[in-house]
C-alpha positions as CSV (number, residue, x, y, z in Angstrom):
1,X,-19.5,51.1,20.3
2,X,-18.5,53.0,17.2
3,X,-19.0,57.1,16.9
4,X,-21.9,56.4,14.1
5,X,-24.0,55.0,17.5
6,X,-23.2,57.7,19.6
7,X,-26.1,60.5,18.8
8,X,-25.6,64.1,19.9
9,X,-28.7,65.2,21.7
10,X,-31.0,67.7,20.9
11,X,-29.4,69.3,24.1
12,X,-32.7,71.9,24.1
13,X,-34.8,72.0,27.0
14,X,-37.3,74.7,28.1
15,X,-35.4,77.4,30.5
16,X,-35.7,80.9,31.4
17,X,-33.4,83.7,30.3
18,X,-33.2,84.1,34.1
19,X,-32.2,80.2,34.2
20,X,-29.6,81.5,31.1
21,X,-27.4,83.8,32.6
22,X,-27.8,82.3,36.6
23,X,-25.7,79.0,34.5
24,X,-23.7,81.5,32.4
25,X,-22.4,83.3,35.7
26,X,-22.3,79.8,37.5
27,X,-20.3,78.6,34.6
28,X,-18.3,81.8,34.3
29,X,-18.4,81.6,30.7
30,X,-16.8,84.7,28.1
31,X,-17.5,85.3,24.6
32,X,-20.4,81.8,24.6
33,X,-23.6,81.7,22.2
34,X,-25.6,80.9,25.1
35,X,-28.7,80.1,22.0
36,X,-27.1,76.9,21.2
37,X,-29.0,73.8,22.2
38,X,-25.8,72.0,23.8
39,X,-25.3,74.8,25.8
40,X,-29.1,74.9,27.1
41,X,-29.0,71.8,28.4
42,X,-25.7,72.1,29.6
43,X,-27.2,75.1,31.3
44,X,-30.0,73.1,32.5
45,X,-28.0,70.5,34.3
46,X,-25.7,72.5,35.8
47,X,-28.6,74.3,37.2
48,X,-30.0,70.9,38.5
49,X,-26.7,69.8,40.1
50,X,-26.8,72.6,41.5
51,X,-30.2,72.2,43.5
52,X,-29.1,68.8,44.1
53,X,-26.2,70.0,46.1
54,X,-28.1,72.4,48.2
55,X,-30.8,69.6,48.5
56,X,-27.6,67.3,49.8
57,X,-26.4,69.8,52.3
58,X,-29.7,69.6,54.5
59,X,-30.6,65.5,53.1
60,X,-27.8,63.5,54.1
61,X,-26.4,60.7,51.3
62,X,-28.6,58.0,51.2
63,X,-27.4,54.1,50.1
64,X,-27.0,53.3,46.6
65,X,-29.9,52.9,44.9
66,X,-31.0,51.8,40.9
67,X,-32.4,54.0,38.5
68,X,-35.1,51.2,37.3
69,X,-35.4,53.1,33.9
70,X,-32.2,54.2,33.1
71,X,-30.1,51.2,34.4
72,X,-27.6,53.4,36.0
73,X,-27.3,53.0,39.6
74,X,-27.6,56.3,41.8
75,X,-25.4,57.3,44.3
76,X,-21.8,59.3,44.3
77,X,-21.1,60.2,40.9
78,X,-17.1,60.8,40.3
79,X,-16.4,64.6,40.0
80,X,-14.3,66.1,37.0
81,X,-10.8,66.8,38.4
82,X,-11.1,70.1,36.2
83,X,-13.9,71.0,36.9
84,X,-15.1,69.9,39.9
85,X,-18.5,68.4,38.8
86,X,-20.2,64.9,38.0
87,X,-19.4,63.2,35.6
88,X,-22.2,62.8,34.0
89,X,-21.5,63.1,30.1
90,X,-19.8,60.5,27.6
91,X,-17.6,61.7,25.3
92,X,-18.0,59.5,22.4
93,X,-15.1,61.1,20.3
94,X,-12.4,60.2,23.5
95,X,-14.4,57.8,25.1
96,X,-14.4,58.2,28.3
97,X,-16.5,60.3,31.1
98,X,-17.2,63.8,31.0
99,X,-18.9,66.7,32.8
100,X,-20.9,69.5,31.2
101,X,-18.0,71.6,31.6
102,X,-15.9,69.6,29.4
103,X,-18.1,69.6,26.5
104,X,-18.5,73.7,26.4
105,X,-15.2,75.0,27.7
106,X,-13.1,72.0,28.0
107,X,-10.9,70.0,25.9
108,X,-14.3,67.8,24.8
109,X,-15.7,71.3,22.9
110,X,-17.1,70.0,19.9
111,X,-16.9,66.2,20.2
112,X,-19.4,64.0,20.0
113,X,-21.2,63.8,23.5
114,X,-24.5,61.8,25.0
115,X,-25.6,61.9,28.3
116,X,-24.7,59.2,30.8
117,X,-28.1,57.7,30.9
118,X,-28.5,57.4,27.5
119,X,-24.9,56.1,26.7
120,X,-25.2,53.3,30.0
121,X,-28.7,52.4,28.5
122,X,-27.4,52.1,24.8
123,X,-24.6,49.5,26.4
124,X,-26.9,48.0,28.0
125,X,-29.1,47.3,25.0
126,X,-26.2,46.3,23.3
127,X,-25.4,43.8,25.7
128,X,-28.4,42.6,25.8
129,X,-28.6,42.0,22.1
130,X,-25.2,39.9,22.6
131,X,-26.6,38.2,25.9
132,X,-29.9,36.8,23.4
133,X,-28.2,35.8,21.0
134,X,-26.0,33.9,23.0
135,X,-28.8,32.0,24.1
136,X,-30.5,31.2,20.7
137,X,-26.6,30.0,19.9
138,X,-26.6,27.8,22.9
139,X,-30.1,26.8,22.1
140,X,-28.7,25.7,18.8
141,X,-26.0,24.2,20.5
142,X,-28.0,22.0,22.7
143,X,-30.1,21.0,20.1
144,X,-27.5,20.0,17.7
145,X,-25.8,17.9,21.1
146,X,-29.6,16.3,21.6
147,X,-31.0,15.7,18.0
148,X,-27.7,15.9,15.2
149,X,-25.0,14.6,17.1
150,X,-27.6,11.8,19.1
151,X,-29.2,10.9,15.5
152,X,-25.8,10.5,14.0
153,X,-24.1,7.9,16.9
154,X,-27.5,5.8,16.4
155,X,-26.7,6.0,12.7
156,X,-22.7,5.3,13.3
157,X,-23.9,2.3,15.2
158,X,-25.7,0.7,13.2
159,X,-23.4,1.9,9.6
160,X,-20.4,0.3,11.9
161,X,-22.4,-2.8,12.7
162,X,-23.6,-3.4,8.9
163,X,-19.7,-2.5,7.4
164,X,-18.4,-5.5,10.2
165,X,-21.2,-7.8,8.7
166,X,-20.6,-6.6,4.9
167,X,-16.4,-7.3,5.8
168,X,-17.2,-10.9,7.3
169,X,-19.3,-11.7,4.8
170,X,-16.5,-11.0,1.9
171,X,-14.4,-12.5,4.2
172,X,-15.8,-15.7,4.7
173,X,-17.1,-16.1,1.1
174,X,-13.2,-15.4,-0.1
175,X,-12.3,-17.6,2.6
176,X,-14.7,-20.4,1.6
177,X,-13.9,-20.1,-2.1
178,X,-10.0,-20.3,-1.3
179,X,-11.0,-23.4,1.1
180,X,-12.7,-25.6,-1.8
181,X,-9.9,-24.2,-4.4
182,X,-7.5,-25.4,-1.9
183,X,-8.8,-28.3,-1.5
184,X,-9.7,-29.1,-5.7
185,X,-6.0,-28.2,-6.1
186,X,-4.3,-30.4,-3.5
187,X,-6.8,-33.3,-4.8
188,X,-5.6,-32.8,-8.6
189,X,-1.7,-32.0,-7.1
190,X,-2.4,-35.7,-5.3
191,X,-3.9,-37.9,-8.5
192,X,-1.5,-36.1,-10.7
193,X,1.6,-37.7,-8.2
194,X,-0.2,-40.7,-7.6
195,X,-0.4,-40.8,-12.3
196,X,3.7,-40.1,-12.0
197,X,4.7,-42.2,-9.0
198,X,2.4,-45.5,-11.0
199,X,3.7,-44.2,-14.2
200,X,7.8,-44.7,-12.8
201,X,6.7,-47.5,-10.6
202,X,5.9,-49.5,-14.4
203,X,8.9,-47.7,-16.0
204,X,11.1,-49.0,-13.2
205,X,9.8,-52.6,-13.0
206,X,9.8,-53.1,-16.9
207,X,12.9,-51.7,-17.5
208,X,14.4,-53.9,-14.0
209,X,13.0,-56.9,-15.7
210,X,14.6,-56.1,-18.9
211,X,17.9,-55.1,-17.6
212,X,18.0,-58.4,-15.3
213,X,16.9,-60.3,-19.4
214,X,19.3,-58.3,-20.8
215,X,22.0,-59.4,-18.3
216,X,21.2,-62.8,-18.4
217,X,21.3,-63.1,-22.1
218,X,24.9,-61.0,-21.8
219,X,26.1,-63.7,-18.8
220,X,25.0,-66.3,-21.3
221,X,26.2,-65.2,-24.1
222,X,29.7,-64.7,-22.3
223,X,29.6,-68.1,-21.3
224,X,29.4,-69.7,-24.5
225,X,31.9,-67.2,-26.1
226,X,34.3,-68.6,-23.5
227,X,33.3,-72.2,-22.6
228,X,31.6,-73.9,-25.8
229,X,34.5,-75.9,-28.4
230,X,34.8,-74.2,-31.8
231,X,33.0,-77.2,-33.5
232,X,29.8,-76.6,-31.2
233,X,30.2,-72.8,-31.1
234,X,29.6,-73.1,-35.3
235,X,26.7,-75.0,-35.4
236,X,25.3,-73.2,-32.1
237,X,24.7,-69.9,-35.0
238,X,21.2,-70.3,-34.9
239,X,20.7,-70.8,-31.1
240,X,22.8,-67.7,-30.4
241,X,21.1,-65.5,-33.0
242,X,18.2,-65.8,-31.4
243,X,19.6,-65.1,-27.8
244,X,20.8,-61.9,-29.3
245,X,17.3,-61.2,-31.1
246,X,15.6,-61.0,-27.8
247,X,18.1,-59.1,-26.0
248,X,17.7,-56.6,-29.1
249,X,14.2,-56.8,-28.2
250,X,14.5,-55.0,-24.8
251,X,15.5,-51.6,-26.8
252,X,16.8,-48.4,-25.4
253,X,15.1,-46.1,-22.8
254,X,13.4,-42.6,-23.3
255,X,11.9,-39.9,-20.4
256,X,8.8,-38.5,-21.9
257,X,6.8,-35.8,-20.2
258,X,4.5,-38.5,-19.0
259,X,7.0,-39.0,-16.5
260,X,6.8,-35.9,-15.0
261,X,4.7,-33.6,-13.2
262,X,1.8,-31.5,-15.3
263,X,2.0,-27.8,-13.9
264,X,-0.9,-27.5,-15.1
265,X,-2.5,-29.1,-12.2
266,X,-1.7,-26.6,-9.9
267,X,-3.0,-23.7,-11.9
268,X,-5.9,-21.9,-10.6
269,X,-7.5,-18.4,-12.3
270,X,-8.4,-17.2,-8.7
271,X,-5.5,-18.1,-7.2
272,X,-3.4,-16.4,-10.1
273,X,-6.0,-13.3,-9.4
274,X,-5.9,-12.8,-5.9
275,X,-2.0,-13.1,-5.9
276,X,-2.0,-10.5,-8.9
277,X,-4.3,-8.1,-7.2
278,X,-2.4,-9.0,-4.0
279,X,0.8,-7.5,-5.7
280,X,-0.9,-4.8,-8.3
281,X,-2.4,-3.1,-4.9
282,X,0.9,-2.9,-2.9
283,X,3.0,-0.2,-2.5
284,X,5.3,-1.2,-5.5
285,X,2.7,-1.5,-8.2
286,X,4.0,1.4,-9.8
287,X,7.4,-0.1,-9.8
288,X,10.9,1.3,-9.5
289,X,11.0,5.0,-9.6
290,X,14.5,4.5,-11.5
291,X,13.3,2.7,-14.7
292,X,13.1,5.1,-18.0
293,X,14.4,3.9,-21.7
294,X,17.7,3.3,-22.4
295,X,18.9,5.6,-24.7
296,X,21.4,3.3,-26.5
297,X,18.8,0.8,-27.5
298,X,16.1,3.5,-29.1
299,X,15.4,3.3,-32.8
300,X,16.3,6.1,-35.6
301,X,12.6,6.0,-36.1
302,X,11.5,7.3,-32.8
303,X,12.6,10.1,-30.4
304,X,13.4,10.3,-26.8
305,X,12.4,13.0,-24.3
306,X,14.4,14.6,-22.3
307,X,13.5,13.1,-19.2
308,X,13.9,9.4,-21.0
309,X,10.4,8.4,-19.6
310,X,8.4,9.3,-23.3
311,X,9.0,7.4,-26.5
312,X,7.3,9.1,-29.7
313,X,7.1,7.8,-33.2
314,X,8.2,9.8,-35.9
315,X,4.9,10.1,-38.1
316,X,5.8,10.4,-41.3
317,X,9.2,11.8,-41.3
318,X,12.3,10.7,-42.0
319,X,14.4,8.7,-39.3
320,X,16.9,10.4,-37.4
321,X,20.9,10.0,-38.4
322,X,22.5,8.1,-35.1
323,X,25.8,7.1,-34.5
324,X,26.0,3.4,-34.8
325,X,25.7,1.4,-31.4
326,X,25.4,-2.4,-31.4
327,X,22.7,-2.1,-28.6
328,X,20.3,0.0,-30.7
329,X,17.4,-1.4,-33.1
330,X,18.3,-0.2,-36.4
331,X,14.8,-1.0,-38.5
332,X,12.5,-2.3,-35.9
333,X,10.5,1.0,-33.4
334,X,11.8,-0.9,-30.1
335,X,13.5,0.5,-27.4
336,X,14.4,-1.5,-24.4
337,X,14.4,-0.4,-20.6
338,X,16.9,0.3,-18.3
339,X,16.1,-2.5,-15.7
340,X,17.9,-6.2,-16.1
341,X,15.7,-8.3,-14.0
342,X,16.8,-11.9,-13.0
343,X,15.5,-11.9,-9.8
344,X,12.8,-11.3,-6.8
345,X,9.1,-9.4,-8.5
346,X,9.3,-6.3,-10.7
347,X,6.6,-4.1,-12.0
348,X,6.1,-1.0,-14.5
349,X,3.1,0.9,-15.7
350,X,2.9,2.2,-19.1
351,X,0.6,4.9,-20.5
352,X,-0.8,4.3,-23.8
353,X,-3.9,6.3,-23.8
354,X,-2.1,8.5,-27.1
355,X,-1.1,5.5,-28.6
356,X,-3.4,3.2,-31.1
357,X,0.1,0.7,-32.0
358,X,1.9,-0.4,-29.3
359,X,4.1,-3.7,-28.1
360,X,4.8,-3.7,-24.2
361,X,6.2,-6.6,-22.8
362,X,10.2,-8.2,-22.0
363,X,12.9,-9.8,-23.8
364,X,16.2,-11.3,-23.2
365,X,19.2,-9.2,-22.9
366,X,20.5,-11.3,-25.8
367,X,17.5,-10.5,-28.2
368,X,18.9,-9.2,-32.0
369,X,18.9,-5.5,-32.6
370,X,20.2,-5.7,-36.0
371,X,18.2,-6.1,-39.2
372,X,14.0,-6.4,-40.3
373,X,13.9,-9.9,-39.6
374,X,11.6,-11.7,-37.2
375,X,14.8,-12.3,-35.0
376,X,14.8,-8.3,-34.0
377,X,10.6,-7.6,-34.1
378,X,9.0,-8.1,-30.7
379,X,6.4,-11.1,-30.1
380,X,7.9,-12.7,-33.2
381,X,10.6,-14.8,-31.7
382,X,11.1,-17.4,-28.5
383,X,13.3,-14.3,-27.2
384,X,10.5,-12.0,-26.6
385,X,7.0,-11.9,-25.0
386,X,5.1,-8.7,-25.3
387,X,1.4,-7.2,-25.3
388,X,0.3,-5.8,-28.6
389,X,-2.1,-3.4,-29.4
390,X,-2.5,-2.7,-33.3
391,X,-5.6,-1.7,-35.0
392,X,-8.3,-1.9,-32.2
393,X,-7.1,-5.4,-31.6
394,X,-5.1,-6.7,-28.2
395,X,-3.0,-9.7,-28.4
396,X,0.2,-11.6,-26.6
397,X,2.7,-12.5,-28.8
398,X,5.7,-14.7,-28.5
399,X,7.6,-16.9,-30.8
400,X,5.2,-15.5,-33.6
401,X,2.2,-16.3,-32.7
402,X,-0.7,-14.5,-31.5
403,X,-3.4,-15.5,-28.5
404,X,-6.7,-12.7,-29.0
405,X,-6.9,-10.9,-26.1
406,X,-10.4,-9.8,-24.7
407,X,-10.3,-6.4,-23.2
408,X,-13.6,-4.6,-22.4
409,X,-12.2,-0.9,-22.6
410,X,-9.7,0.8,-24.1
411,X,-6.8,0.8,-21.3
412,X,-5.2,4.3,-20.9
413,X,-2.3,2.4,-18.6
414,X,-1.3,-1.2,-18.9
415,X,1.0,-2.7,-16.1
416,X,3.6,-5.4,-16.7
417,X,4.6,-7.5,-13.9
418,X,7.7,-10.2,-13.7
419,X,7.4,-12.1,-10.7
420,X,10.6,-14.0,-11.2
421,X,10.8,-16.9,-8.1
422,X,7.2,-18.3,-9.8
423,X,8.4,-17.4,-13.6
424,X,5.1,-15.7,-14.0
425,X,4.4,-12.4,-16.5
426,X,1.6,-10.9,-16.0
427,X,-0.3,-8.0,-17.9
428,X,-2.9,-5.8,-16.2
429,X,-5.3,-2.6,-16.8
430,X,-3.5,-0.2,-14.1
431,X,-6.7,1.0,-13.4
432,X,-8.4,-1.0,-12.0
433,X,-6.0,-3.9,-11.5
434,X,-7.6,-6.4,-14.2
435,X,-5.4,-9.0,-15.7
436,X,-5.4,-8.9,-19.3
437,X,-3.0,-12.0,-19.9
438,X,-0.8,-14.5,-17.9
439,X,1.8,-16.4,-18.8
440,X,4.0,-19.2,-16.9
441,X,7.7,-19.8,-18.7
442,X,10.6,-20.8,-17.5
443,X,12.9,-17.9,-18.3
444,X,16.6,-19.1,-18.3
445,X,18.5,-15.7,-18.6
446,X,17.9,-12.1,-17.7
447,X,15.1,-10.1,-19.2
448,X,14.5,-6.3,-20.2
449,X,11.3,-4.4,-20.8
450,X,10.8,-3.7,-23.8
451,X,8.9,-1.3,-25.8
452,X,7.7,-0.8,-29.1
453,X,5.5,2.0,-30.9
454,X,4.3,3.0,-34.0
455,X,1.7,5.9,-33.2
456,X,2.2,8.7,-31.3
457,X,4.1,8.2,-28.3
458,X,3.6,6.6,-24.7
459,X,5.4,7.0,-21.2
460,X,7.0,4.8,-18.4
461,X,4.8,6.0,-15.2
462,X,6.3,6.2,-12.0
């Protein structure tokens, strides 16, 4: 209750002059202006306890009983320790109980002051105000428990139940489409051995026969050298010559690729692309947090940033004046990363979204720096395989040439993943995981990434 509720009362109420001074002299007031209002009904009441104490001398106290109108509850009011009289005032200023004493002589003079009755009933109003809206809030309640919270299990229920059907259903069709490419592949894996296994059976038995001709006509051959007389041995010429034209026959031995086991056969686009997105969505995709450029290997014609994470080409402006370094590409815009990789599965995201001529990709440690030759320019030698991105077109390059690329939307990051036990490099839209080129090669020495860019600038991600 805050002192803007608490009214003061229009203490007037009709009463005699007589009334006046019997409450002045009750009072034993000096100096008062007995015309106020507060006074007059201050006057008034004391006059009325004062009947009800004669009326309580010959009435004996009767039990408590309620005031049905004013809430309060009748009986044995407490008495001002001052003054000696009920209690019967508020003091809204102080907030506590107050006789009528207090509020014209006492230390309540000029507060704020409401009768009892009307203070207890404006409390009680108040409360309840706080008691209804209680119960429309539990109303609310209950009915949010009974329609919202009911409605929205039944919902969860069913939302649950469709989600487990939607997830068994993926399931099972991945699982049914691995089955059958299981299956086609183990069946292709199986003729191609069987092709091999017929294909060195035949080797083997026509080169057994030959080598048990061959060593005949050799034991022959030795024979006569060693047993026929010199007479017979000179006119034998013609015999022996054609002994040694059919062991000549027989002819030398060569492994063709006939003989040996097309990888191909094993090579399946939705295997590659559930093992790609298998890796791409792990917690690695991003790749080591410790790969940036290596400053060494950056070109005069493009700058480094600080952090060694942003290459940018210098557009139009003359190349920079570095010391020499046998590590750093001296015509070419390349730079090389920081990471040798000759082992386990390696990733690295690039952003390119600035850039409209870019090469991202890897090369061998041992790949030329020196020079404008094809030797040092990514994609353009067996030493390097790399993305390209010139002119609106994509394309992998490696040992010069070119394979088109079909890519839907600009990428903004491209992804470059080594997966080194499988000899696999992999390019993909970071994101949304799609591969943009595979390639299988059997890599005999350590690779770098490797960078190249001729437009603006782009950044390792991490």
């Amino acid at each position: 209750m805050t002192e803007e509720e608490l009214t003061t009362c229009d203490l007037t109420c009709p009463s005699s002059p007589t009334g006046s001074e019997e409450t002045s002299r009750g009072l034993k007031t000096k100096d008062m202006d007995l015309e106020q209002p507060i006074f007059s009904v201050l006057s008034c009441g004391v006059k009325q306890q004062q009947q009800q104490a004669d009326t309580a001398v010959a009435t004996p106290p009767a039990e408590t009983t309620a005031d049905s109108e004013s809430g309060i509850f009748s009986g044995e009011y407490e008495v001002c320790v001052e003054h000696e009289a009920e209690l019967d005032w508020f003091c809204g200023t102080e907030q506590k109980l107050i006789c009528s004493h207090c509020a014209i002589v006492g230390a309540c003079h000029g507060h704020t002051v409401t009768p009892l009755a009307t203070r207890v009933t404006a409390v009680r109003n108040q409360l309840v105000d706080v008691c209804e809206k209680m119960q429309l809030q539990a109303l609310r309640i209950e009915r949010f428990i009974d329609q919202t919270l009911t409605a929205k299990e039944q919902k969860l229920q069913v939302a649950a139940s469709r989600a487990r059907e939607q997830v068994l259903a993926q399931v099972k069709a991945a699982r049914d489409a691995l089955e059958d490419e299981e299956q086609r592949l183990l069946e292709e894996v199986q003729r191609e051995e069987e092709r091999v296994e017929q294909c060195l059976l035949t080797q083997k038995a026509h080169w057994s026969q030959a080598l048990v001709r061959l060593t005949q006509t050799r034991s022959g051959l030795v024979h006569t050298l060693t047993h026929t007389p010199d007479a017979q041995l000179v006119t034998s010429v013609q015999e022996l010559a054609d002994r040694v034209e059919g062991a000549d026959g027989v002819g030398d031995p060569c492994d063709t690729v006939q003989l040996n086991l097309n990888a191909d056969c094993s090579d399946s686009k939705l295997l590659r692309g559930l093992w790609a997105t298998a890796l791409l969505l792990g917690p690695n995709a991003y790749g080591s947090s410790y790969l940036r450029f290596d400053e060494r290997t950056v070109s005069p014609l493009l700058s480094l940033s600080d952090d060694f994470h942003t290459l940018t080409f210098f557009y139009k402006k003359a190349r920079q004046t570095l010391p020499y370094d046998p590590a750093r590409f001296d015509c070419w815009p390349n730079a090389l990363g920081s990471l040798a990789m000759s082992s386990g599965t390696h990733s690295w995201v690039v952003d390119v979204g600035q850039s409209g001529a870019f090469k991202v990709g890897v090369c061998y440690t041992s790949l030329e720096r020196k020079g404008s030759g094809n030797e040092a320019r990514l994609g353009h030698n067996s030493q390097s395989w790399v993305l390209s991105h010139y002119d609106g077109d994509y394309s992998f390059c490696h040992a010069g040439k070119k394979v088109p690329l079909q890519v839907a939307r600009k990428p903004q990051r491209i992804g470059v993943l080594l997966d080194w036990p499988s000899q696999t490099l992999l390019f993909y839209e970071a994101d949304s995981s799609t591969v943009l080129h595979s390639v299988t090669h059997h890599f005999t020495a350590a690779l770098l990434p490797a960078f190249a860019v001729t437009d603006r600038s782009i950044t390792i991600l991490h």
